[in-house]
C-alpha positions as CSV (number, residue, x, y, z in Angstrom):
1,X,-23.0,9.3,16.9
2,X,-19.6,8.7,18.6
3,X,-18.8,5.5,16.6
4,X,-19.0,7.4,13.6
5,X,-15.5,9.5,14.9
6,X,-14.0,5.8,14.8
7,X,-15.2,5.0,11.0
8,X,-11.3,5.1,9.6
9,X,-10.1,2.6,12.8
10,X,-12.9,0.4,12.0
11,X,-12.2,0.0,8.5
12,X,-8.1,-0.2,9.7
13,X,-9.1,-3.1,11.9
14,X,-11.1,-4.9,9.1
15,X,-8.3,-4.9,6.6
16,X,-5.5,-5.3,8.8
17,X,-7.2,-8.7,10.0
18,X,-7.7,-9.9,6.2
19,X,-4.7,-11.8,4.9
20,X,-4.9,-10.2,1.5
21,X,-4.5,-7.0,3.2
22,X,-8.0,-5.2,1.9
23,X,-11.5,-4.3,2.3
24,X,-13.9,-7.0,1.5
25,X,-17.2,-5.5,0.4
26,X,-19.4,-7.9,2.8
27,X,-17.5,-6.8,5.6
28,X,-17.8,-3.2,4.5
29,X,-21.7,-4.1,4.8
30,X,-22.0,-5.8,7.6
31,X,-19.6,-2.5,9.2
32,X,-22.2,0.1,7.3
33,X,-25.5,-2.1,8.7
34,X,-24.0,-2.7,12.1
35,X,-23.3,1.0,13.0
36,X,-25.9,2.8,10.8
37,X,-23.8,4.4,8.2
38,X,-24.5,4.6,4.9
39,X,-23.0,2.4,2.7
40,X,-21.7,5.3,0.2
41,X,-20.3,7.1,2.7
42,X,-18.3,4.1,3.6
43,X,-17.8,3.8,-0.1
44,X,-16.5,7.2,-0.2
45,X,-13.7,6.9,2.6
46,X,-12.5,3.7,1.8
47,X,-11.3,5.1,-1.5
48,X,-10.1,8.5,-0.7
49,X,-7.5,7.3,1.2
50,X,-4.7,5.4,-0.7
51,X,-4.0,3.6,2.9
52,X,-7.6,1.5,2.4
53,X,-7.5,-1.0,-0.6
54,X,-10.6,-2.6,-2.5
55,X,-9.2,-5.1,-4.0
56,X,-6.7,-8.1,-2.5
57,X,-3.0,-7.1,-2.4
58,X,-0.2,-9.4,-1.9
59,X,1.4,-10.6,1.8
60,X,4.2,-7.7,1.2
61,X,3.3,-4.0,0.0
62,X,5.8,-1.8,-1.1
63,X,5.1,1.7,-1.4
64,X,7.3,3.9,-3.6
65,X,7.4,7.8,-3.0
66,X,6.6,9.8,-6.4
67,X,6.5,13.5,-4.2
68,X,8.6,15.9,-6.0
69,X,11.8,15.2,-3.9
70,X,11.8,11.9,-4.9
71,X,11.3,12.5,-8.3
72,X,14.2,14.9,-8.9
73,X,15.8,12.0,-7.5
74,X,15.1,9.3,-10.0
75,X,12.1,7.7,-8.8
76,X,10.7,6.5,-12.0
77,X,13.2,5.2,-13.3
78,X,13.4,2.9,-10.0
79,X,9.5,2.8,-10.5
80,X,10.4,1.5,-13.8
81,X,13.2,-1.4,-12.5
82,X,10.6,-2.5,-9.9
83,X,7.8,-3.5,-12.2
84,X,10.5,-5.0,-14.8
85,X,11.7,-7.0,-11.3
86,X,8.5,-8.4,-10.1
87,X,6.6,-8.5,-13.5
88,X,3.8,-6.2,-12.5
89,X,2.9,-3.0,-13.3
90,X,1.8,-0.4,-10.2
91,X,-1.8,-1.3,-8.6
92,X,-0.4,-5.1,-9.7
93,X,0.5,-7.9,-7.4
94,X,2.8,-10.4,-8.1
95,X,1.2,-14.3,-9.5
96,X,2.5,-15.8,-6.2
97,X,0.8,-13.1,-4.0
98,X,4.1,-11.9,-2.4
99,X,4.2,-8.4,-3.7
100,X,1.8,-5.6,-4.1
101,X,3.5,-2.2,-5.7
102,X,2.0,1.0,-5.2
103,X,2.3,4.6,-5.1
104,X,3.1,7.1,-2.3
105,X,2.7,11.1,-2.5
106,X,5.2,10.9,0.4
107,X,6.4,8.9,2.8
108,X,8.0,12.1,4.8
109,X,11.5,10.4,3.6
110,X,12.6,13.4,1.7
111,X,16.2,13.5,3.2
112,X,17.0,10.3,2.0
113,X,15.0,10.3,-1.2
114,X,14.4,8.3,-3.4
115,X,12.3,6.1,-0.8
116,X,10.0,3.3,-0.7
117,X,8.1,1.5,2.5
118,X,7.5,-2.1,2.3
119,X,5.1,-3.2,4.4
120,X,5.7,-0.6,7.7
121,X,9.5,-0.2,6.8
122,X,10.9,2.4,5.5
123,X,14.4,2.3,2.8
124,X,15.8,5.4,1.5
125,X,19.1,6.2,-0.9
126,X,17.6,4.0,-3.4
127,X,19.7,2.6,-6.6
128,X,18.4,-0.4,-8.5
129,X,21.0,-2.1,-6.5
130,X,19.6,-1.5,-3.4
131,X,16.3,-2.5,-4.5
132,X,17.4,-5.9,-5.4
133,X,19.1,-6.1,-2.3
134,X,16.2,-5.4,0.0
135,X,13.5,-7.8,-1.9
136,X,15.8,-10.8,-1.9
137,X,15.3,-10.7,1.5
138,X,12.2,-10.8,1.6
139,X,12.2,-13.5,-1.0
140,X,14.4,-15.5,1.5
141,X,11.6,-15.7,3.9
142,X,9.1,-17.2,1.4
């Protein structure tokens, strides 16, 4: 019974460890067999939380907040200038699998809305300009 308290760092620890940065279903298994859960309740947490992906996502994943702040503060328009940038739509990863673009309720950056995370770092004050600025360099380390 007490490993099931530790369900949500066991499935952190699984993706975190995959290089496309999501939960593959036979090690969602082998987690649900090992452990004695039951494979739809594994199901269900795994896509409740927006943190736990099911599909591969890209080496880089940028998070954009679409919380109320961030919207009075333009975010869809900067939603709008990302996917036009990296040719993807939101839940889309770039062809080269450098970028993933997703959604955020909040990322808690509401005094420097609008925000975005890539990855575990956080970038507030956002213009278009600043966007471009912060993914060339992260296309500089390709």
């Amino acid at each position: 019974m007490e490993e099931k308290k530790h369900l949500l760092e066991q499935l952190h620890e699984i993706q975190n460890n995959d290089d496309k940065h999501y939960l593959p279903k036979e090690k969602v298994v082998e987690l649900a067999k090992k452990h004695g859960y039951d494979l739809a309740q594994v199901y269900g947490v795994e896509t409740f939380y927006t943190m736990y992906s099911t599909k591969p996502r890209g080496k880089h994943i940028i998070r954009i907040c679409e919380n109320q702040s961030c919207h009075m503060a333009n975010s869809k328009k900067l939603i709008r200038h990302m996917e036009a940038i990296l040719n993807i739509s939101v839940g889309e990863t770039t062809e080269d699998g450098f970028f993933t673009l997703e959604l955020s309720s909040c990322l808690g950056m509401c005094s420097v809305s609008p925000a975005m995370m890539i990855d575990e770092v956080p970038y507030g004050n956002l213009t278009e300009d600043r966007i471009d600025e912060i993914l060339a360099t992260y296309k500089e380390d390709k």
